[in-house]
KEDOPA-854058 format. One record per residue (C-alpha): residue number from 0; residue in one letter; y, z, x. Coordinates in nm, 2 decimals, m for minus. Each point is the difference from the previous one (the first is absolute). Layout:
<rs>
R num residu      y      z      x
R NUM      A      Y      Z      X
...
</rs>
This chain:
<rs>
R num residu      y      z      x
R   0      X   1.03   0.33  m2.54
R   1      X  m0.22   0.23  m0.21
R   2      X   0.11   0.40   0.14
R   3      X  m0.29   0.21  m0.09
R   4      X   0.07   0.32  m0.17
R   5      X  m0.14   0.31   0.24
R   6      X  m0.24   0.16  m0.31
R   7      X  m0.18  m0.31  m0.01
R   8      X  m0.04  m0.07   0.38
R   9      X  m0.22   0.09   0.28
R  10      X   0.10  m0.06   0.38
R  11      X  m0.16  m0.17   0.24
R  12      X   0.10  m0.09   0.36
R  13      X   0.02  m0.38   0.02
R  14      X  m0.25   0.01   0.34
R  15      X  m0.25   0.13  m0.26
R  16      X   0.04  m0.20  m0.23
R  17      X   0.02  m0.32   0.14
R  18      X  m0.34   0.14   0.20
R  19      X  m0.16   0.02  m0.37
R  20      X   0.04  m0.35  m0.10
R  21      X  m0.11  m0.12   0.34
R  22      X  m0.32   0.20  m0.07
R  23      X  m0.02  m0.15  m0.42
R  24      X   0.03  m0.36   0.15
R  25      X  m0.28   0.02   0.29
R  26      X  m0.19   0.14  m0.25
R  27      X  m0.06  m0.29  m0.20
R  28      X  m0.01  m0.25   0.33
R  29      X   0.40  m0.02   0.06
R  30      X   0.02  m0.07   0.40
R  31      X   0.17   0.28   0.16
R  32      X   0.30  m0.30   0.11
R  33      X   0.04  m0.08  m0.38
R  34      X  m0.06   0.36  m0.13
R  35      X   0.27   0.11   0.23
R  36      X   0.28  m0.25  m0.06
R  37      X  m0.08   0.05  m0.41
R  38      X   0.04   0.37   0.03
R  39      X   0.32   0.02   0.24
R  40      X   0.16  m0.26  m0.29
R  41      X  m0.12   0.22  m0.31
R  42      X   0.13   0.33   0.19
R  43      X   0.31  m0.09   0.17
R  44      X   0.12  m0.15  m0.42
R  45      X  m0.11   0.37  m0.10
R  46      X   0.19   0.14   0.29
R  47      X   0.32  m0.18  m0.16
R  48      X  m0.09   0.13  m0.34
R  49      X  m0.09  m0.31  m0.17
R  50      X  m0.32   0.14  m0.12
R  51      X  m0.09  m0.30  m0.26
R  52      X  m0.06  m0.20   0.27
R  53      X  m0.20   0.20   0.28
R  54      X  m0.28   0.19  m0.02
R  55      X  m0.08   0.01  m0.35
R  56      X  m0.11  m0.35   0.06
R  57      X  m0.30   0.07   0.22
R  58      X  m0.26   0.08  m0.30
R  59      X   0.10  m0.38  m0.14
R  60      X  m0.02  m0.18   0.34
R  61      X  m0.33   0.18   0.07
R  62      X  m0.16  m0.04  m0.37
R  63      X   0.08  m0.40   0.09
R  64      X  m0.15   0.06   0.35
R  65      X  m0.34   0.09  m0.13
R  66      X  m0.03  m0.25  m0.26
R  67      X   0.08  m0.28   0.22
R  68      X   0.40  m0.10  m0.10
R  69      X   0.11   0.10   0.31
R  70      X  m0.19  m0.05   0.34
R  71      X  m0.09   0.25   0.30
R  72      X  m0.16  m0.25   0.20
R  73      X   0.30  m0.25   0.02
R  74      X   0.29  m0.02   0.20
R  75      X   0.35  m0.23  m0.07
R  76      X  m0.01  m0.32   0.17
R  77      X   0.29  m0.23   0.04
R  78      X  m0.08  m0.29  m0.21
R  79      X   0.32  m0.25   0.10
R  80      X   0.28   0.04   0.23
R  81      X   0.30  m0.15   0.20
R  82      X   0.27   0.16   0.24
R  83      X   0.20   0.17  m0.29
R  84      X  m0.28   0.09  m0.32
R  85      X  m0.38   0.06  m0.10
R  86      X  m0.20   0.02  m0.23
R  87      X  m0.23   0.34   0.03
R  88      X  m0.36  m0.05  m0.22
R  89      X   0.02   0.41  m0.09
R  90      X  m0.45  m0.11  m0.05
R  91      X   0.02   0.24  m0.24
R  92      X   0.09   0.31   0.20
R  93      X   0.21   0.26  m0.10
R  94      X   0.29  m0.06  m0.10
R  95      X   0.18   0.23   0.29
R  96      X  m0.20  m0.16   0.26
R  97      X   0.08  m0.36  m0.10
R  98      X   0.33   0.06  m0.06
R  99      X   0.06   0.21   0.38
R 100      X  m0.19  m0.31   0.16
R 101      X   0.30  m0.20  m0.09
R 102      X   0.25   0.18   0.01
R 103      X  m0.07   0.04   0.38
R 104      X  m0.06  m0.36   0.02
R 105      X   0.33  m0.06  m0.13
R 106      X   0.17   0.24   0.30
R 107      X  m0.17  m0.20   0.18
R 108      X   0.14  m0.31  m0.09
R 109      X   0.33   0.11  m0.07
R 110      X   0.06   0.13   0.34
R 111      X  m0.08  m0.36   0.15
R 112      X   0.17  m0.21  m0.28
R 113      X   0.26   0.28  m0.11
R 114      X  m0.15  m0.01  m0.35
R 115      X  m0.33  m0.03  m0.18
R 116      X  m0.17  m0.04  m0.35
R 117      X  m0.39   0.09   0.00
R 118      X  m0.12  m0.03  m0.37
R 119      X  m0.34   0.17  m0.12
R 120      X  m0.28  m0.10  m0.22
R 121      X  m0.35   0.10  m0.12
R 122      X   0.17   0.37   0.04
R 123      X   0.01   0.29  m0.26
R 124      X   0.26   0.25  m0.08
R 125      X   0.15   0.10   0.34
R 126      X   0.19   0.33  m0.13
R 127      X   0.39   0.07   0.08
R 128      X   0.16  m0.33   0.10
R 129      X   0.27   0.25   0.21
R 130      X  m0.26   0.10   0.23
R 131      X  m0.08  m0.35   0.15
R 132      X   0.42  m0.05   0.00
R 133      X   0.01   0.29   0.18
R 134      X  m0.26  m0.11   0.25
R 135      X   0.28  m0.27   0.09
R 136      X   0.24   0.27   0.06
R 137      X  m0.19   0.18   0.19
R 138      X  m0.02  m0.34   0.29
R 139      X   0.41   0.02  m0.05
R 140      X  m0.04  m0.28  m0.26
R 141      X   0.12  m0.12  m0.36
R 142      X  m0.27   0.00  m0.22
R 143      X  m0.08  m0.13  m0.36
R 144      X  m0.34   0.06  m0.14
R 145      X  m0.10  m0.10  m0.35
R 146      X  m0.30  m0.02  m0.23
R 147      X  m0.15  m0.16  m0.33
R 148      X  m0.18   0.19  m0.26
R 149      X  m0.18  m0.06  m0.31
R 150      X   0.28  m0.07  m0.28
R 151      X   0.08   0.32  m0.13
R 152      X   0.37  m0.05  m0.09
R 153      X   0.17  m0.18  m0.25
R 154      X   0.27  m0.34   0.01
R 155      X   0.35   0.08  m0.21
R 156      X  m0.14  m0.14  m0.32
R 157      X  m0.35   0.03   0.03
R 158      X  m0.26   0.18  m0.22
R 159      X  m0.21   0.10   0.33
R 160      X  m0.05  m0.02   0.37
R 161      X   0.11  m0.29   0.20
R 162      X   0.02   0.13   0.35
R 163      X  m0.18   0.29   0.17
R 164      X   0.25   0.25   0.11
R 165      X   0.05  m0.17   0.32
R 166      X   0.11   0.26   0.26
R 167      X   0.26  m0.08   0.32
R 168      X   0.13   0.21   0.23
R 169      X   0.23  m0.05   0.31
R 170      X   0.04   0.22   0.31
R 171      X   0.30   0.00   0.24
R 172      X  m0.05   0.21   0.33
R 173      X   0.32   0.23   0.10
R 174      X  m0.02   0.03   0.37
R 175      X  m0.07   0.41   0.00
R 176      X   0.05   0.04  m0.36
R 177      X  m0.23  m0.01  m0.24
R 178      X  m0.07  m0.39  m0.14
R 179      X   0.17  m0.12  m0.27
R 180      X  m0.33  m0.04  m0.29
R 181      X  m0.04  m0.16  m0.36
R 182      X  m0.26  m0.05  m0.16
R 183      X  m0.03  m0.06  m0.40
R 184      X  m0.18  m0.14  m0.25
R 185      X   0.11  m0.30  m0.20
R 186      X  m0.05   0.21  m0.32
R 187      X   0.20   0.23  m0.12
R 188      X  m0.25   0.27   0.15
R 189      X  m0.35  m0.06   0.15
R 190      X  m0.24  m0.01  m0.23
R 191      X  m0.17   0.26   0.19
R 192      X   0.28   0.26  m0.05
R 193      X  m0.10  m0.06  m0.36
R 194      X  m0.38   0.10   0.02
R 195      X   0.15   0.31   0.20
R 196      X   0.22   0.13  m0.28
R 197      X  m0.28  m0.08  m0.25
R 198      X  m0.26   0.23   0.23
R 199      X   0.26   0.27   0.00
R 200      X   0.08  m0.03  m0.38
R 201      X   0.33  m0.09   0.11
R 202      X   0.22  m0.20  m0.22
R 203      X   0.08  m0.39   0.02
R 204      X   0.33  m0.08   0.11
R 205      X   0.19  m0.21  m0.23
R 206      X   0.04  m0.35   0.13
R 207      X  m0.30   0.02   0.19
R 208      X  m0.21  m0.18  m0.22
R 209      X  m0.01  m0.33  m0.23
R 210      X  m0.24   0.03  m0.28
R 211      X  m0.26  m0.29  m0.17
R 212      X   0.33  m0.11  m0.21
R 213      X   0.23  m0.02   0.27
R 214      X   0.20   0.28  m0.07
R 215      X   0.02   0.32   0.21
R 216      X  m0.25   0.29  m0.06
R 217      X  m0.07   0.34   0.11
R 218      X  m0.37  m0.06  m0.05
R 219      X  m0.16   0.11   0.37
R 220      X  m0.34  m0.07  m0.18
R 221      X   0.04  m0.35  m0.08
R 222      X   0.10  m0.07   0.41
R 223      X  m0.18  m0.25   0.05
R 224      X  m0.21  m0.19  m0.20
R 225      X   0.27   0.05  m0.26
R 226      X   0.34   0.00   0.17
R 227      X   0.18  m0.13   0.30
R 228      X   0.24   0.14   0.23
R 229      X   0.35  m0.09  m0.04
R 230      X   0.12  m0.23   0.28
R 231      X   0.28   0.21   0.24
R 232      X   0.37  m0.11  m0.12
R 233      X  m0.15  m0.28  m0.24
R 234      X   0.03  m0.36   0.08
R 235      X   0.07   0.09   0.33
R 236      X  m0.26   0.21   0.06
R 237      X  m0.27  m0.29  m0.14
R 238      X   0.17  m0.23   0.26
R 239      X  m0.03   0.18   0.29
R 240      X  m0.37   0.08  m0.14
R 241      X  m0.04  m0.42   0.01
R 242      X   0.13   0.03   0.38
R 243      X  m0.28   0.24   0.13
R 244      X  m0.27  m0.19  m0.21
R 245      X   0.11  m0.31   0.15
R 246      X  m0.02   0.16   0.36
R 247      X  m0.28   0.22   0.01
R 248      X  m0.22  m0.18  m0.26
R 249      X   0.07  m0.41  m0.04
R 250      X   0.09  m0.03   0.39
R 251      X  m0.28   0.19   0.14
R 252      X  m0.25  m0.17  m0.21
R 253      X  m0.10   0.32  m0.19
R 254      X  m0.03   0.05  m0.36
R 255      X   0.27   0.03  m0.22
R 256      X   0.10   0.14  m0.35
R 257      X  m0.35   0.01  m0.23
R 258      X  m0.18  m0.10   0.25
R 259      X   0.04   0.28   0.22
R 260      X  m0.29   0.29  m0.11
R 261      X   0.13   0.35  m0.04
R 262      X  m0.14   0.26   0.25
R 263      X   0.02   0.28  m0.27
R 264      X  m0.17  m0.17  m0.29
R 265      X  m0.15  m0.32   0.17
R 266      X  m0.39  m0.02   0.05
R 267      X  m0.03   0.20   0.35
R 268      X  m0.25  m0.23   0.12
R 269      X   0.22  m0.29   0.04
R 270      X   0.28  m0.05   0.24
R 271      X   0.38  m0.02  m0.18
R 272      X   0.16  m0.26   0.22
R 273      X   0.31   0.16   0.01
R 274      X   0.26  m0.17   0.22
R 275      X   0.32   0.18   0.25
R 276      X   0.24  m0.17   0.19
R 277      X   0.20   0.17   0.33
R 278      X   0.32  m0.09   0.14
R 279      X   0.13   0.12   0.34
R 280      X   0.31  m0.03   0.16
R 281      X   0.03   0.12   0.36
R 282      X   0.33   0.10   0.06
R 283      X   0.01  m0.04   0.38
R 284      X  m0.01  m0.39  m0.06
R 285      X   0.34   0.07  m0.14
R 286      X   0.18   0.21   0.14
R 287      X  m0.09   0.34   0.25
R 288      X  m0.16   0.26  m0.17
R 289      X   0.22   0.26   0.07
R 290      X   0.29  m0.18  m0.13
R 291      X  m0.18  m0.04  m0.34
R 292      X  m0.12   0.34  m0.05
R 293      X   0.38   0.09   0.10
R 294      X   0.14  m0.20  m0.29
R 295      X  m0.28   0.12  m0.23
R 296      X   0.12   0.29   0.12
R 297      X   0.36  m0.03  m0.14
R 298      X  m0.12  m0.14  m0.33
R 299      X  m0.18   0.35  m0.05
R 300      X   0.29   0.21   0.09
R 301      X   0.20  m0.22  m0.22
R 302      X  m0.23   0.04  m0.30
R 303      X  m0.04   0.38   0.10
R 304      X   0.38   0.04  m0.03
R 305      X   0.05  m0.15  m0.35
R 306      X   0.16   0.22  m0.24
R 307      X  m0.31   0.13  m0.22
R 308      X  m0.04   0.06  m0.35
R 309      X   0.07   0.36  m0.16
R 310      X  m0.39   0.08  m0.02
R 311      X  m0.06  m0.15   0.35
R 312      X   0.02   0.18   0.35
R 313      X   0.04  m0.36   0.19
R 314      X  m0.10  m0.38  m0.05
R 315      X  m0.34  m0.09   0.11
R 316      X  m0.17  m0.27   0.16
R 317      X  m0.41  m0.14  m0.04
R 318      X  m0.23   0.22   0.12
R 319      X   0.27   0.30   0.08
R 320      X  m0.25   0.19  m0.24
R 321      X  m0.31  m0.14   0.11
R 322      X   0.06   0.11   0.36
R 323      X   0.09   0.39  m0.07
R 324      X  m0.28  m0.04  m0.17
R 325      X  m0.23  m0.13   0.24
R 326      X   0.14   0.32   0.23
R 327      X  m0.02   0.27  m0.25
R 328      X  m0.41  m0.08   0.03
R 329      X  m0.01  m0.08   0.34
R 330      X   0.13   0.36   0.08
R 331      X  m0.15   0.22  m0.31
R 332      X  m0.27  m0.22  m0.12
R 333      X   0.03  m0.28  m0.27
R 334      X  m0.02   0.15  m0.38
R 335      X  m0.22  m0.24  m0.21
R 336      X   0.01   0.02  m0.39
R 337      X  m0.29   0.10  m0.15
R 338      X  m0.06  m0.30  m0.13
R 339      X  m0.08  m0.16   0.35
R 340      X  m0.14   0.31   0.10
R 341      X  m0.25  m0.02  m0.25
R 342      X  m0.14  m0.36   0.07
R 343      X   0.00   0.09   0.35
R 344      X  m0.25   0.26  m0.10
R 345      X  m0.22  m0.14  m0.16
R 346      X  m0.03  m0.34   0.21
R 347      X  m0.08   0.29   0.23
R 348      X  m0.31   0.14  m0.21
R 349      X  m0.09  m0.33  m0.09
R 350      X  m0.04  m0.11   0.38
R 351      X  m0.15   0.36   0.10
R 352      X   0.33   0.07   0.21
R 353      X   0.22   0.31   0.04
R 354      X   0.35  m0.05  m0.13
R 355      X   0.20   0.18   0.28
R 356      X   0.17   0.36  m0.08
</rs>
């Protein structure tokens, strides 16, 4: 989670902003459906202070939307399907609204058949995988979302990328509680938190990055035509990586490694095929929902009571954070670096909008 320091912030209520990018996506031909599912995903991933991943994107998704990469007039169709899975044909929209489609398609499904898998193709980059997870939550379900990505990150012995950095996140709802929420990269950090730190002049982790001769570098400037990102915990890391490309990418019939264009660098004109894959569990096929969220419930308190280290007030769980975050800017307005505040504004100039006070 990236926690903005206040000198370099501005705040904005989340109403207003998620208003804004509404208005920046009708504005180059967005329907006001699409425009509105896109801009409650980017906003509610702000809200939980994952900034890397929300708004910052909307200048990229709508520089591809105006030279053709990604298409306004097109809407996700369901291209195969049987009781339990689909396969969702994103047409090329954004990846948000591709990725939502399924995602309720797979509720769907999963509260007939007690669990689903709805795979995505001919999508683009769809943003925080923890928001369509938490989607699942949200219908009192078990959800796993997943992406592929243009490879970005390096195999244990490798002089380059082998995988993109592959993101999967899981959700777990808690009765009352807040849900239970993961969501990570399958690099050692997202690339993304790497073009952040280099905007602010920000140092380079070490372990962050793998450099042209396979050896790690501090080197922010040679991310990514030069180096790779490191692959989370090593070989393990590259395996999981291998899972999600499998799922999202070779099952859904999208592209996959190499073949996959980059929505950053690629040609904007031409769609990037990139592939997702969703699976929901509905927990009322299993057993009542009350009786889960009571034993989720116990685990929490459990974890909660664990004796914590010297420099910790208590053992956490996923997405502890995220929430008080997502509160925090509900009730006093959400702080966005200035990083993302000052893409905002100028998509803003650029499309003859106001950026909201």
């Amino acid at each position: 989670m990236v926690v903005p320091s206040p000198e370099n912030t501005t705040a904005i209520s989340l109403d207003a902003l998620e208003s804004f990018c509404e208005r920046a996506l009708t504005a180059v031909g967005v329907s006001p459906s699409a425009a509105k599912t896109t801009a409650t995903a980017l906003v509610t991933t702000d809200s939980w202070g994952i900034f890397t991943h929300g708004t910052k994107l909307l200048a990229g998704y709508i520089r591809r939307i105006r030279h053709g990469g990604l298409r306004s007039d097109c809407a996700p169709q369901i291209a195969a399907e049987g009781p339990a899975w689909a396969i969702v044909d994103g047409q090329s929209t954004l990846g948000q609204v591709a990725s939502t489609f399924a995602v309720e398609r797979a509720i769907d499904k999963a509260r007939t058949c007690g669990i689903a898998y709805v795979g995505v193709r001919n999508s683009c980059h769809f943003g925080a995988a923890g928001y369509y997870a938490w989607l699942a939550a949200r219908a009192n379900m078990i959800g796993l979302a997943m992406a592929n990505d243009v490879p970005s990150v390096a195999a244990p012995g490798s002089r380059g990328a082998i995988i993109g950095s592959n993101p999967i996140a899981f959700a777990v709802p808690a009765g009352e509680r807040d849900p239970i929420l993961l969501d990570i990269s399958l690099a050692t950090v997202a690339g993304g938190k790497v073009y952040a730190n280099m905007k602010r002049g920000e140092p380079i982790p070490a372990g962050w990055l793998i450099g042209p001769d396979g050896r790690p570098t501090n080197d922010g400037a040679l991310y990514p035509e030069h180096a790779s990102l490191a692959p989370m915990s090593g070989h393990k890391g590259y395996g999981i990586g291998l899972l999600i490309e499998t799922l999202s990418g070779l099952l859904s019939g999208a592209s996959f490694t190499h073949r996959i264009g980059s929505w950053i660098f690629g040609d904007p004109s031409q769609p990037t095929d990139h592939g997702a894959a969703f699976i929901i569990i509905n927990v009322a096929s299993l057993m009542a929902p009350t009786q889960f969220a009571e034993r989720v419930a116990t685990l929490i308190d459990e974890i909660h009571c664990a004796p914590p280290a010297d420099s910790c007030e208590r053992v956490m769980l996923p997405g502890e954070r995220e929430w008080a975050h997502r509160r925090r800017a509900s009730a006093e307005g959400l702080q966005l670096p200035s990083d993302v505040t000052h893409s905002l504004e100028h998509l803003a100039q650029e499309l003859g909008l106001t950026f909201p006070e």
